[in-house]
Legacy VTK file of the C-alpha trace (Angstrom):
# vtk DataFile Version 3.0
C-alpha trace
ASCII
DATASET POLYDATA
POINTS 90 float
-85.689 37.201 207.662
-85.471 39.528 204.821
-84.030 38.365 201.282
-80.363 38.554 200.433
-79.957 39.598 197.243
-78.092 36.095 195.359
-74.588 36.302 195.352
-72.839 35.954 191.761
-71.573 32.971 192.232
-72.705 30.584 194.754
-69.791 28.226 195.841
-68.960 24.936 197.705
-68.333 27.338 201.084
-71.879 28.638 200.495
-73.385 25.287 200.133
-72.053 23.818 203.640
-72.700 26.560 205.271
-76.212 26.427 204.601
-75.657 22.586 204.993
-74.198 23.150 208.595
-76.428 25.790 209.666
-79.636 23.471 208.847
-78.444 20.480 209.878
-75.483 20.553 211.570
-72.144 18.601 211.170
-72.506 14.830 211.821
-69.314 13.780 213.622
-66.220 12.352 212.074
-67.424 14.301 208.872
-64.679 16.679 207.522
-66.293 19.642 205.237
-62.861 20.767 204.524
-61.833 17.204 202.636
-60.309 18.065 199.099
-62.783 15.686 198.191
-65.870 16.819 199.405
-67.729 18.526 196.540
-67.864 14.884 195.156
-68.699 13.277 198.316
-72.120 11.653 197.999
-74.453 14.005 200.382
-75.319 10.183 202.270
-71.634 9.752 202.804
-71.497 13.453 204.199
-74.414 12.193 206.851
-76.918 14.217 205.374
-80.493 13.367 204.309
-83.330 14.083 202.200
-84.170 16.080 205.180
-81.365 17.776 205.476
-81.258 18.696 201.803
-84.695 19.613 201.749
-83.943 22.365 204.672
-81.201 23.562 202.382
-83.417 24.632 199.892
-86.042 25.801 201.939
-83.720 28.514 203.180
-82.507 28.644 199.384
-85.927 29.677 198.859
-86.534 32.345 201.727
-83.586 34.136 202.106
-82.519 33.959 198.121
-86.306 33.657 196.213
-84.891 30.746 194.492
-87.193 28.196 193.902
-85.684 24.385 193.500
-87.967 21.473 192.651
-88.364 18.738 195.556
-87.004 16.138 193.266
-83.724 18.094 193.767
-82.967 15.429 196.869
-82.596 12.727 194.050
-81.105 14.389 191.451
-78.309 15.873 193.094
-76.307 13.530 194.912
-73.465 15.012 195.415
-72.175 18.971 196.256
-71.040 19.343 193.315
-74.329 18.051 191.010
-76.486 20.185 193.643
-74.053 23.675 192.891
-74.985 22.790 189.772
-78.478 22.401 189.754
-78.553 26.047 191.830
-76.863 27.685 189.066
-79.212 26.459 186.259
-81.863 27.551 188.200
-80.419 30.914 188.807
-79.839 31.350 184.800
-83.584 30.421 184.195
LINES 1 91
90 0 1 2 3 4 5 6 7 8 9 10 11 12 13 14 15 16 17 18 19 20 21 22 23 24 25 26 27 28 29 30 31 32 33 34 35 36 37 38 39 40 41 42 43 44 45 46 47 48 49 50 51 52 53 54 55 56 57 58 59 60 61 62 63 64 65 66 67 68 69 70 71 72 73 74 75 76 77 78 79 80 81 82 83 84 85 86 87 88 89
């Protein structure tokens, strides 16, 4: 897959879709909950694993390179948007 180039501004809708393209939707979770960008990624159902996919493709399709220690230090959506955009204004 060729690179995109990065969008300006990477949202929440962004985020779960790469979320629920990688790993899917674990049943009974609601993406569209007001509350979801502060939703711990455990209480979502997903993983290191799944997070780890996440920026994989972050890293193929965008270039943008995330360190592996991302998994603990963004637990939720919303610390993990803003991880990306540091990154992005590196």
């Amino acid at each position: 897959m060729a690179r995109s180039e990065f969008p300006d501004r990477f949202t929440l809708a962004d985020l779960l879709r790469l979320l629920s393209e990688s790993a899917g939707v674990p049943e009974g979770i609601d993406l569209e909950a007001e509350d979801v960008v502060d939703t711990p990624f455990y209480r979502l159902g997903y993983d290191s694993l799944a997070l780890l996919q996440v920026t994989g493709r972050l890293k193929r399709e965008y270039g943008l390179m995330l360190p592996d220690t991302i998994v603990a230090d963004a637990p939720t959506p919303r610390a993990l948007l803003t991880v990306i955009a540091h990154a992005r204004a590196a």
